[in-house]
Every structure is written in C-alpha cells, then in structure tokens.
C-alpha positions as CSV (number, residue, x, y, z in Angstrom):
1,X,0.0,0.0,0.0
2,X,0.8,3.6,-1.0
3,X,-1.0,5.1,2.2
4,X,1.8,5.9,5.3
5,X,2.8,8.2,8.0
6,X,5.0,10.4,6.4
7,X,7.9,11.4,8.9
8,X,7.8,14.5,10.5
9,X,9.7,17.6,8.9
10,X,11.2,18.6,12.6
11,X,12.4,16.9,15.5
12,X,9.1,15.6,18.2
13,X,10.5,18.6,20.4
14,X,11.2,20.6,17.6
15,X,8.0,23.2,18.2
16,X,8.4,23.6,22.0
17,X,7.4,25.6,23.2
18,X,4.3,26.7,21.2
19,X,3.4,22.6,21.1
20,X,5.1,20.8,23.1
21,X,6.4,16.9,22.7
22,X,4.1,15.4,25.0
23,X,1.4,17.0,22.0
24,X,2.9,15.8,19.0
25,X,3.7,12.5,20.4
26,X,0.1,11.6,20.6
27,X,-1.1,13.8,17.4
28,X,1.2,12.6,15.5
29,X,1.8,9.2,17.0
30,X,-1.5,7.8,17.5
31,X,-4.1,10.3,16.3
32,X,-2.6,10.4,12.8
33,X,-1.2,6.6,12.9
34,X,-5.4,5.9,13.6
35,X,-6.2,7.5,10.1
36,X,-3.4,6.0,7.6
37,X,-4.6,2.6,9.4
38,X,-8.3,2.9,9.2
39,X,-7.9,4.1,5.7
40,X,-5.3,0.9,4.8
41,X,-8.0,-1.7,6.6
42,X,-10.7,-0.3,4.4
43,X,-8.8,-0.3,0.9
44,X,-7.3,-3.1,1.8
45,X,-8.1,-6.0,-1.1
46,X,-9.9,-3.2,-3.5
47,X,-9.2,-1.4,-6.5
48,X,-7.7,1.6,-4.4
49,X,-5.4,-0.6,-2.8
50,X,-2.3,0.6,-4.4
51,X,-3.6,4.1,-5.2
52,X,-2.0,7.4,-3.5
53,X,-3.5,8.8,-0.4
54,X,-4.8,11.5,-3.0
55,X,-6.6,9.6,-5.1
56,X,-8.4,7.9,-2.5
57,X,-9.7,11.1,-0.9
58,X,-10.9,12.2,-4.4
59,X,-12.8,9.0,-4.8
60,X,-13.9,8.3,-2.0
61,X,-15.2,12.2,-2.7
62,X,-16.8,11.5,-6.1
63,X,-18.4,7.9,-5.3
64,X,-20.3,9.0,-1.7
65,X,-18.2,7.0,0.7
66,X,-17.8,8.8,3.8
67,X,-16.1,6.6,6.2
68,X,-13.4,6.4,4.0
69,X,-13.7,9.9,2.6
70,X,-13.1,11.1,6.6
71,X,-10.4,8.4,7.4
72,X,-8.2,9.7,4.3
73,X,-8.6,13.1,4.2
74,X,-8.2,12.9,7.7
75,X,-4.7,11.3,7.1
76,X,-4.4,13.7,4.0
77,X,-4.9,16.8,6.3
78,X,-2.6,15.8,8.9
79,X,0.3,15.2,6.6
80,X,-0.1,18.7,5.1
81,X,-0.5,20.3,8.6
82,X,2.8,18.7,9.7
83,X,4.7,21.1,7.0
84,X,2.7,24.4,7.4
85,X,4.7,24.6,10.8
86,X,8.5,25.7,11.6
87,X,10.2,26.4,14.5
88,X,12.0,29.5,13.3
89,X,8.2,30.0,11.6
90,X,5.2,32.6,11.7
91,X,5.3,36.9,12.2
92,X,5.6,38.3,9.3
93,X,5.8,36.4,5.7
94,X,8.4,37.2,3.1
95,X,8.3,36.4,-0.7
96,X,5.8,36.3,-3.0
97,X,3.4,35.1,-0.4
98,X,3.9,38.1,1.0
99,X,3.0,40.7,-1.7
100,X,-0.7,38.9,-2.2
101,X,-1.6,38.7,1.6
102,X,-1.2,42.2,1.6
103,X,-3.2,42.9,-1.9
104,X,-5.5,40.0,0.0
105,X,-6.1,41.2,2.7
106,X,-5.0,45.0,3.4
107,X,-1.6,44.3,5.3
108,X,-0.4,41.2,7.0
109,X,-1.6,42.5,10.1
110,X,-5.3,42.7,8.8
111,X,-4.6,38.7,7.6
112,X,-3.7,37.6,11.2
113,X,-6.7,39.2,12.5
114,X,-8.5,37.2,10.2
115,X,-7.2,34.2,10.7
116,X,-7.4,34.2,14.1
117,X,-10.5,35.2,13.8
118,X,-11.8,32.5,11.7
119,X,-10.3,30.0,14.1
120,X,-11.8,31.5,16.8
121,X,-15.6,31.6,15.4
122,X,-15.3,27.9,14.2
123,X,-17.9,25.8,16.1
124,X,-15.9,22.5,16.9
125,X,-13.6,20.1,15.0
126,X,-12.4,20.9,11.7
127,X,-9.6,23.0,10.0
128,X,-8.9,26.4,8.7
129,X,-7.1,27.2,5.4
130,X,-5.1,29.8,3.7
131,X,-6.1,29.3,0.3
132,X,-5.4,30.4,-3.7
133,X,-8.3,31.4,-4.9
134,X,-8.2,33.0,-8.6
135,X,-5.4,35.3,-8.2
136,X,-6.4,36.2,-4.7
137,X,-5.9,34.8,-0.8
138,X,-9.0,33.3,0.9
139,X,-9.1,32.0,4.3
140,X,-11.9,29.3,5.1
141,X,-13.0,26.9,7.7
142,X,-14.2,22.9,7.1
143,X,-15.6,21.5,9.5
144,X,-14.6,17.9,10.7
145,X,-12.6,15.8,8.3
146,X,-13.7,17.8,5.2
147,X,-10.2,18.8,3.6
148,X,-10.0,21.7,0.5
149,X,-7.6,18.9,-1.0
150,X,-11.8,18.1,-3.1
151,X,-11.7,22.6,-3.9
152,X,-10.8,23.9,-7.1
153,X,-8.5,26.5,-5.4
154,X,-5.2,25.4,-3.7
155,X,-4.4,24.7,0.2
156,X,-1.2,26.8,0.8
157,X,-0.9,26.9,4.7
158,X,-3.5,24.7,7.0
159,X,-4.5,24.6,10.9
160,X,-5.9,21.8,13.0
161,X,-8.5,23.2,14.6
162,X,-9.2,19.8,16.5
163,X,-9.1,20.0,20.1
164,X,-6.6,17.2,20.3
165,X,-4.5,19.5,18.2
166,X,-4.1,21.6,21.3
167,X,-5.4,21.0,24.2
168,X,-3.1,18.9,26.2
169,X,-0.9,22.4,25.6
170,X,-3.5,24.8,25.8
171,X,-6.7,23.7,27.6
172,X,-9.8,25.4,26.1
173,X,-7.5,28.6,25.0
174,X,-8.1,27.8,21.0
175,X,-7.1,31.6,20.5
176,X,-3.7,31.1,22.1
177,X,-3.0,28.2,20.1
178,X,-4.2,29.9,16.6
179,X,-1.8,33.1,18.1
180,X,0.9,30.8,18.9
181,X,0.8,28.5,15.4
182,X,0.3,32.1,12.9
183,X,2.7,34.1,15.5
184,X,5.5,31.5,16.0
185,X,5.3,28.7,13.6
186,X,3.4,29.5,10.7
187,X,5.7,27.7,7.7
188,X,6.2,30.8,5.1
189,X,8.5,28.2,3.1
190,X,6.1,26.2,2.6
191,X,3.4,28.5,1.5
192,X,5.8,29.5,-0.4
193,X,6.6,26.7,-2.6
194,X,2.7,26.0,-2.4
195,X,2.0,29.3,-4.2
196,X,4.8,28.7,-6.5
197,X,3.9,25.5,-7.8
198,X,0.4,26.5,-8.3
199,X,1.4,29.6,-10.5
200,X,3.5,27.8,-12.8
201,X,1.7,24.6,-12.5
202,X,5.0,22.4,-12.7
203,X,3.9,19.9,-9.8
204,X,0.4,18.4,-9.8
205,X,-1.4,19.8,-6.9
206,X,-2.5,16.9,-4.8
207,X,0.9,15.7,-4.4
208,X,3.2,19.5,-3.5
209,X,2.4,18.4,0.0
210,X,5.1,16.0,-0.2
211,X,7.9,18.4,-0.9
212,X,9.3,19.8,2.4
213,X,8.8,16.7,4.7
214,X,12.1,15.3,5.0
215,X,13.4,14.8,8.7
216,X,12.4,11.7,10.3
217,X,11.4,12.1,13.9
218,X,12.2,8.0,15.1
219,X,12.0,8.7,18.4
220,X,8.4,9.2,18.3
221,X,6.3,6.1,19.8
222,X,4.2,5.1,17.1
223,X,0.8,4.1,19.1
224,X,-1.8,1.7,17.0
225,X,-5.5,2.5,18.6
226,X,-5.6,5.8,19.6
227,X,-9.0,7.9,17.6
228,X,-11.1,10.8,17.5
C-alpha cells in the first residue's frame, strides 16, 4: 500500500514551546497513525489498494463514501499540517506570499486578524485554510474531516483546529494556540513553494504536500489504537 505516515519535517521537540512533545507524540503518533490505518483496513483487497492517499480522498469524494472519505482526508490533512509549521516560523511572511496577503487582505496584520478570527468563530472540529483562490488569498473553515484537497482553489498553509491539536498544551484557549501556530510557527516556506507550484503549474497539486517533509522524527512512539 501507497498510504503511510509520512515522517515529520522537525524533530518531536522541535515546536516547543508553542506545542510541546508530549502533544505531538500523541497527534502525531496515534491520532494520525489511527487515520493512515483505518484508511489501509478499508482499501485493503480493492481497486484503491495501491492508489495514493490523493486519489483515495478524491474517490472516495466522487463515489459517496464517507467513512473512508473522513479516514483519508483525515490522514491527508494531517500530513499537510505537519509542514505548514516551523520552528524559526510565523510573524511576518516574506516572498511572493507576502506581496498577495497584503493585496489580500489590506496588510499582514489585517490577515492575522482574520485568521485568528476565523479559528476563533469555528464551532468544533475541523480545520482552517489559507487558500489560492483566482489570483487572490481566501481563508476558510471545514468542518470535521472535510479537507480543500476536493476545492478547485489550492491549500497553501492549513490549521488543526481539533481540540486534540491543542489541548493537552492549551486547555480550552483555542485563540492562544491559533496566536501561537500564525505568530510563532506559521511555515512561510512552505506556502511559499505551495503558491509557486500552483502559479507555474509544474507539480500536480495533490501531491506539492510531499515536498518539504524530509526529517524523520524515530523517536516518536508510534501508538496503533488511539481515535477521535
């Protein structure tokens, strides 16, 4: 099967401390293990078998299945989220990223807000999105497992808005993790590249969230049964 845990693009403790370690170890170790193995036990001996994580969240999109729709793009979601953070991240973004935020969205500042305050407004689970819209910025909210991966415009920089995304770090203060992630570790780079490849249209878009994940995390307990 085509469908893994990437590794992460920083050390476990590499985010501390806006997230911390204990955090990551059981987002990334068992909530996002949960997802690529639901969505291997339920391709497992069909046509989508050997198909890309990808392709089975766009047909599991376009046929009507949502328990495997939600276990992929769950998966999907998390892999992307992994690379919209850095630890020398967030403030204020530089390239070309930069220019269209501001023709966006007034001035950086007035894209913060925003964001923030789209986080903030969001009634539980789901994720919000800075997004390519045209030739303009967007920032939305899905709710739940629903990913913009299925959108005609591009994901450039994601947020888990799931309270296991936060919580063990933050309690109920969803603000000061939003604050923390587009303050501290917001991954310019990455949005970056995103943008980039959607201008020139070089790299198919469901598969530019493969680029920047490189460093392996092995010290990470990989747990098998953890869930929503």
């Amino acid at each position: 099967m085509n469908v893994i845990v990437p590794p992460l693009p920083y050390p476990v403790d590499g985010l501390e401390p806006h997230i911390s370690r204990r955090t990551l170890v059981a987002h990334y170790g068992s909530h996002h293990v949960t997802c690529v193995e639901r969505t291997r036990a339920l391709i497992d001996r069909t046509p989508l078998e050997s198909a890309s994580i990808e392709t089975i969240v766009q047909a599991s999109h376009e046929m009507g299945k949502p328990v495997l729709f939600n276990a992929a793009s769950e998966a999907w979601n998390h892999s992307f989220y992994w690379s919209c953070m850095h630890a020398a991240g967030g403030g204020e973004a530089t390239g070309p990223i930069a220019e269209l935020l501001e023709a966006s969205f007034g001035s950086q500042c007035a894209f913060r807000e925003q964001f923030i305050a789209t986080a903030a407004a969001h009634v539980g689970s789901g994720w919000i999105w800075l997004v390519l819209e045209g030739e303009g910025l967007r920032v939305v909210a899905t709710s739940n497992a629903k990913t913009w991966l299925v959108a005609p415009s591009t994901p450039l920089l994601a947020l888990d808005a799931w309270e296991h995304a936060y919580f063990l770090d933050y309690r109920h203060r969803r603000v000061d993790y939003v604050n923390a992630f587009i303050t501290h570790l917001a991954n310019w780079t990455f949005a970056n590249e995103n943008l980039l490849a959607a201008r020139d249209r070089r790299v198919d878009r469901p598969e530019r969230w493969k680029a920047v994940a490189s460093a392996a995390a092995p010290d990470i307990p990989i747990r098998a049964g953890g869930g929503y």
